[in-house]
PALUMLUM-209785 format. One record per residue (C-alpha): x, y, z. Coordinates in nm, 2 decimals. Layout:
BEGIN
PT      xx      yy      zz
PT       X       Y       Z
...
***
This chain:
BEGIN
PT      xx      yy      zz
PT   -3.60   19.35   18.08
PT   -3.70   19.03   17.93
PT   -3.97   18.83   18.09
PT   -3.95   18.49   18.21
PT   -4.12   18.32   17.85
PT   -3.88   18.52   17.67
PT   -3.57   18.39   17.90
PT   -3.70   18.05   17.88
PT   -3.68   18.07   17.43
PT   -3.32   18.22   17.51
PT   -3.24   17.89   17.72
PT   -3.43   17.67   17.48
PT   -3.23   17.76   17.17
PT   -2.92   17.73   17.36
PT   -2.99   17.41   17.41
PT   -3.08   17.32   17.09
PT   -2.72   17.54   16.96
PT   -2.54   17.24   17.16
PT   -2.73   16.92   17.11
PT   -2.75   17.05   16.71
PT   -3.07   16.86   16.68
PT   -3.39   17.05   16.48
PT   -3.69   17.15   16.74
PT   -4.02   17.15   16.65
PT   -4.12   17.41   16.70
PT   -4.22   17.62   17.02
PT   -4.61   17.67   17.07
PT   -4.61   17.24   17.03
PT   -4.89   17.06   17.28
PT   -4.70   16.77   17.45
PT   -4.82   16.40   17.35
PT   -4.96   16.23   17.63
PT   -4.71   15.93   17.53
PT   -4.40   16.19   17.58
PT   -4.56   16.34   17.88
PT   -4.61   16.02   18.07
PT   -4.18   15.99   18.02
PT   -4.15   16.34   18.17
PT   -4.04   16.46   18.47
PT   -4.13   16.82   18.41
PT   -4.43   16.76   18.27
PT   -4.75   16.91   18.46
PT   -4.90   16.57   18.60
PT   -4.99   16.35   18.94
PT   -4.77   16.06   18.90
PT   -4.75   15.75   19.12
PT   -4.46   15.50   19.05
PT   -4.35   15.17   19.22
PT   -4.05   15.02   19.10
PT   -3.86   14.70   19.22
PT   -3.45   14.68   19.17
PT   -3.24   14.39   19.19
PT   -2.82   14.44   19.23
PT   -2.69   14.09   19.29
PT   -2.34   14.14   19.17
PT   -2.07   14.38   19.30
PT   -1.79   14.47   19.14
PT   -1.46   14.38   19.42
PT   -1.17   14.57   19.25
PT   -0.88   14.74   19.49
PT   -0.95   15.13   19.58
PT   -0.70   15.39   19.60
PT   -0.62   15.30   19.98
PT   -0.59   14.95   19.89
PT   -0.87   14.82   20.00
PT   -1.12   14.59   19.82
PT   -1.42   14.78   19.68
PT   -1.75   14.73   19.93
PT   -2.07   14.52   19.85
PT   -2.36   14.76   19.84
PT   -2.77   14.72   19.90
PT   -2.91   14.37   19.73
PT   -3.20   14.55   19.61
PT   -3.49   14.80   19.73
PT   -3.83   14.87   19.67
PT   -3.89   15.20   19.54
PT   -4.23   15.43   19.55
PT   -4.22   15.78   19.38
PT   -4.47   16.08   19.37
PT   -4.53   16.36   19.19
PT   -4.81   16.65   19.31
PT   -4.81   16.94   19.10
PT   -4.94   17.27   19.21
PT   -4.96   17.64   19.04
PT   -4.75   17.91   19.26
PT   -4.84   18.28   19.10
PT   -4.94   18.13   18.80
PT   -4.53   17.91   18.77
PT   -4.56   17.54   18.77
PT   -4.40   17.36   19.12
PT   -4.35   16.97   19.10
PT   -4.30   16.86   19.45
PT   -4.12   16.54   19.45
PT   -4.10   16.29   19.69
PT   -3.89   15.95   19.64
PT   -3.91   15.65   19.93
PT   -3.73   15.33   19.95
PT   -3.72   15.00   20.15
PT   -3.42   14.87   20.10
PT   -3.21   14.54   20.17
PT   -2.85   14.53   20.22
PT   -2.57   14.30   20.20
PT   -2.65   14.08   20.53
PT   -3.03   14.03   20.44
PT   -3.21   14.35   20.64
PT   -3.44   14.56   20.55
PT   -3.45   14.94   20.65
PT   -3.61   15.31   20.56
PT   -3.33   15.45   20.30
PT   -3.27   15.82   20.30
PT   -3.62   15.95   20.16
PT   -3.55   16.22   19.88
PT   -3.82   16.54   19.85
PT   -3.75   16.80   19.63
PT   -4.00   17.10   19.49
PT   -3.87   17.17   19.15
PT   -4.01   17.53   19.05
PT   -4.06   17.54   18.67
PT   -4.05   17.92   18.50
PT   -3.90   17.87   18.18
PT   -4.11   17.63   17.92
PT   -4.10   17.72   17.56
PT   -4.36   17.48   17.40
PT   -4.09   17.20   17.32
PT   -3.92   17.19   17.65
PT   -3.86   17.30   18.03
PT   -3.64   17.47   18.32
PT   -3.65   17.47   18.68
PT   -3.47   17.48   18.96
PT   -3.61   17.40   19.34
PT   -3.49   17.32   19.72
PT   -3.39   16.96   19.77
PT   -3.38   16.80   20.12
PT   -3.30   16.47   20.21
PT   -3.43   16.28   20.47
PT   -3.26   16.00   20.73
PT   -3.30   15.64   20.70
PT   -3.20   15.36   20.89
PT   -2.77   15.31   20.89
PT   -2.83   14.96   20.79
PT   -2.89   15.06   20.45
PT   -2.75   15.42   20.39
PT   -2.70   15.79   20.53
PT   -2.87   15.86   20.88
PT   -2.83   16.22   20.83
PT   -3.03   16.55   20.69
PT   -2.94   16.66   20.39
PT   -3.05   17.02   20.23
PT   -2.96   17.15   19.89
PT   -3.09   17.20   19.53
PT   -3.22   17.05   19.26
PT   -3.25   17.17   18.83
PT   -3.34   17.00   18.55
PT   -3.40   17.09   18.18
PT   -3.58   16.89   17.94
PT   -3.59   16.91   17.54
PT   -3.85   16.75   17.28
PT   -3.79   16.69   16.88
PT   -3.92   16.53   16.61
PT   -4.26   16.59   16.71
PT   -4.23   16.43   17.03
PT   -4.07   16.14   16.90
PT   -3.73   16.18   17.13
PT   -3.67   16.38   17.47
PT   -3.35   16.47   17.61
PT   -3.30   16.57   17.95
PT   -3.07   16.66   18.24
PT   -3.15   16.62   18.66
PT   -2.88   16.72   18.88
PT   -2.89   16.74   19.20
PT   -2.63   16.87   19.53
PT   -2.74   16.85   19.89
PT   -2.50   16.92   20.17
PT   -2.50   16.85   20.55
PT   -2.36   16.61   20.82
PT   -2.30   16.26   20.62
PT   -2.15   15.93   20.79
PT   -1.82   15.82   20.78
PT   -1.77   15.49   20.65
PT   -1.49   15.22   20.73
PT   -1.34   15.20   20.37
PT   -1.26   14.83   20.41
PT   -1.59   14.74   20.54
PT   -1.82   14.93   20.33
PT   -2.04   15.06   20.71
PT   -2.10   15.36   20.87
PT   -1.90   15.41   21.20
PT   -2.04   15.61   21.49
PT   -1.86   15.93   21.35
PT   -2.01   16.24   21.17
PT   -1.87   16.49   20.94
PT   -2.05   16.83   20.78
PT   -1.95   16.87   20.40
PT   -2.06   16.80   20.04
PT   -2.26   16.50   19.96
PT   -2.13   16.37   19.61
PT   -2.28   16.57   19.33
PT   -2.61   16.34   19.17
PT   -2.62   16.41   18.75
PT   -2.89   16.22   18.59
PT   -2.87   16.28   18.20
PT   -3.15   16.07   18.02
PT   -3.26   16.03   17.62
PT   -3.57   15.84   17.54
PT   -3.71   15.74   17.19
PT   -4.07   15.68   17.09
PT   -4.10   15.35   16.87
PT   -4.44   15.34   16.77
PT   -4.76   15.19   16.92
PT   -4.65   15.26   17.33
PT   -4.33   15.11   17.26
PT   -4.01   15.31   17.38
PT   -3.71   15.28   17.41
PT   -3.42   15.43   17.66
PT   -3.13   15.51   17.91
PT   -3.18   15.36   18.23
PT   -3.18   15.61   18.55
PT   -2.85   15.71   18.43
PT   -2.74   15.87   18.80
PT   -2.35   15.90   18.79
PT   -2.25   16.08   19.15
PT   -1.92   16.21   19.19
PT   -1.75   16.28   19.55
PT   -1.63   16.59   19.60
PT   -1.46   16.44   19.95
PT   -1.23   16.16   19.71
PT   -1.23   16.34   19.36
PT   -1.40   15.98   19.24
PT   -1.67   15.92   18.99
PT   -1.92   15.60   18.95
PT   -2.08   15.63   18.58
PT   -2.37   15.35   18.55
PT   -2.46   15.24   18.16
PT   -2.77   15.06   18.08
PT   -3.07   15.06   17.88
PT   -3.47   15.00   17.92
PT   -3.77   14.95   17.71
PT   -4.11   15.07   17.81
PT   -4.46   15.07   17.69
PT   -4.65   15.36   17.78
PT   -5.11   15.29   17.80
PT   -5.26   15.60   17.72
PT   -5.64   15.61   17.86
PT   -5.89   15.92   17.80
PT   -5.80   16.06   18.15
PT   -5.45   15.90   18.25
PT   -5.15   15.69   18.13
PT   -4.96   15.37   18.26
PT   -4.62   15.36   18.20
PT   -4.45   15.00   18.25
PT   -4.07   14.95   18.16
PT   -3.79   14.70   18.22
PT   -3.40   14.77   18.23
PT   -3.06   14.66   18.31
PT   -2.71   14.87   18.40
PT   -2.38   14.83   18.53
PT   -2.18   15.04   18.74
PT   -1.81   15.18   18.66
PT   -1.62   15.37   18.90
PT   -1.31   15.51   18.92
PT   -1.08   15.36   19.25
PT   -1.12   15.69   19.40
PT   -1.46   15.62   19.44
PT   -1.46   15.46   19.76
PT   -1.82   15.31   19.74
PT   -2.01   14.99   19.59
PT   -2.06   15.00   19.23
PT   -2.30   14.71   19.10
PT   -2.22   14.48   18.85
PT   -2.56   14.43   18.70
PT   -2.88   14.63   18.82
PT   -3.26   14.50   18.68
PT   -3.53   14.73   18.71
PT   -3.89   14.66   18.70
PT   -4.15   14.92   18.70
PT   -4.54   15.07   18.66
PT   -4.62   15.40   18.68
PT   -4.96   15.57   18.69
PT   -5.02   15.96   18.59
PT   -5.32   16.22   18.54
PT   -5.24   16.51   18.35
PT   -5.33   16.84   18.55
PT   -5.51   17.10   18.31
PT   -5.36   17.47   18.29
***
C-alpha cells in the first residue's frame, strides 16, 4: 500500500501532467514571499480586507425579471490557526464579514469556518480536504441559515517559487432562503438542498522585490437549483514585507462579475478590494 507522501508525489505529478509546466523539484523549502500568498501553507494569518461593489449589472433573467442589486460593500476579517493532528497539518479557517446592502444597512453576513486537513504535500505543493460549515447572518444582507459541507484545495509552485497555482472549492448543503426573483430578498420561506457549488481557481506571479502580481479572489459559484453560472474576472497587485519572524502582505484589485441569465442573483459590475494581511510561520 502506498503511504500518504508517496500518494501525495502521485497527485503532485498529475498535476503538473495537466498544467504542463516544469516543477522544481520536490524536497524545495517554500520562500517566505510565496508562503505569505498561500493558503495551505503552515502559518497564523490575520487578514482585514475592505470591498467596494457600487455598480450592478441590471440585465433580464430567465423569468424575465431584471437582474437584483447586491451588498454595496463589506468589511471582511479572516483567520488562519494551524495545528498538527497525528503528525498531518489542519488549517482551521474562519472568514467574518460586516456587510452593507443595497438600502444602506449593515448586518453579520454568513460567517464561513472550515478545517482543511492537509496529508498530501510533496515539497512544491499541497492537498487537503476538510468539513466546511457555514454559519447565519442577519437576512438583511445574505443566508440566515446553517450550512454544512466540505471544503479541498490543491496548490502547486514552479520556477523556484516564482508562480503558484491553485484550486479552492467548496460545497455546503442545508436549509437556504428563498428569494423573490424580482426583488433580489429573502421571503419568510425555507427550502433544504444544495447551496451553489463555490470554485476559487487562483495564479499568482512573483515580480521581484515584494512586488506580485495576480487573479483577484476568482470565486465563480454555480447553482445547482437554476443550472446558472456567475464567473468574476479581475486582477490585483500586492507587495508582500518579509520580517525575521513574520510577513505583511498588502494588495489592491479590481473584478467584474458575468453571469449567465440563469443565474438568478446580483452580479457586480466593478468590485475594488483593499487589503493587509499579517502571518507567522509555524515551525514543523
Amino acid at each position: 500500500m502506498r503511504s500518504l507522501k508517496q500518494w501525495g508525489r502521485v497527485l503532485g505529478a498529475g498535476l503538473l501532467m495537466w498544467t504542463g509546466l516544469p516543477t522544481t523539484g520536490t524536497g524545495q523549502e517554500q520562500s517566505r514571499e510565496s508562503a505569505a500568498l498561500d493558503n495551505t501553507a503552515s502559518a497564523w494569518s490575520f487578514q482585514l480586507a475592505y470591498q467596494a461593489m457600487p455598480e450592478y449589472r441590471d440585465d433580464i433573467l430567465a423569468n424575465g425579471d431584471t437582474r437584483p442589486e447586491g451588498n454595496k460593500g463589506y468589511v471582511q476579517f479572516r483567520v488562519v490557526a494551524p495545528i498538527k493532528v497525528a503528525g498531518v497539518s489542519v488549517l482551521p479557517r474562519l472568514t467574518a464579514r460586516v456587510s452593507e446592502n443595497k438600502d444602506g444597512d449593515w448586518g453579520i453576513s454568513p460567517t464561513d469556518l472550515f478545517a482543511l486537513i492537509l496529508p498530501f504535500d510533496w515539497g512544491t505543493g499541497r492537498a487537503g480536504l476538510g468539513p466546511d460549515i457555514v454559519i447565519p447572518g442577519s437576512s438583511k444582507v445574505g443566508s440566515s441559515e446553517w450550512s454544512y459541507g466540505l471544503a479541498g484545495a490543491v496548490i502547486q509552485r514552479f520556477f523556484n517559487d516564482k508562480m503558484m497555482v491553485g484550486l479552492l472549492v467548496q460545497q455546503t448543503w442545508g436549509q437556504r432562503d428563498v428569494y423573490d426573483l424580482g426583488q433580489g430578498v429573502p421571503t419568510d420561506e425555507v427550502e433544504t438542498g444544495a447551496n451553489p457549488l463555490i470554485i476559487n481557481p487562483f495564479i499568482n506571479y512573483q515580480l521581484g522585490k515584494g512586488w506580485y502580481l495576480g487573479t483577484n479572489d476568482l470565486v465563480a459559484q454555480y447553482s445547482w437549483e437554476f443550472g446558472g453560472w456567475k464567473l468574476p474576472v479581475g486582477a490585483r497587485l500586492g507587495y508582500v514585507l518579509v520580517q525575521p519572524a513574520s510577513s505583511w502582505n498588502f494588495y489592491v484589485e479590481y473584478a467584474t462579475d458575468f453571469a449567465t441569465d440563469d443565474w438568478p442573483g446580483a452580479a457586480a459590475k466593478s468590485k475594488y478590494r483593499v487589503n493587509v494581511s499579517y502571518s507567522m510561520p509555524v515551525g514543523g
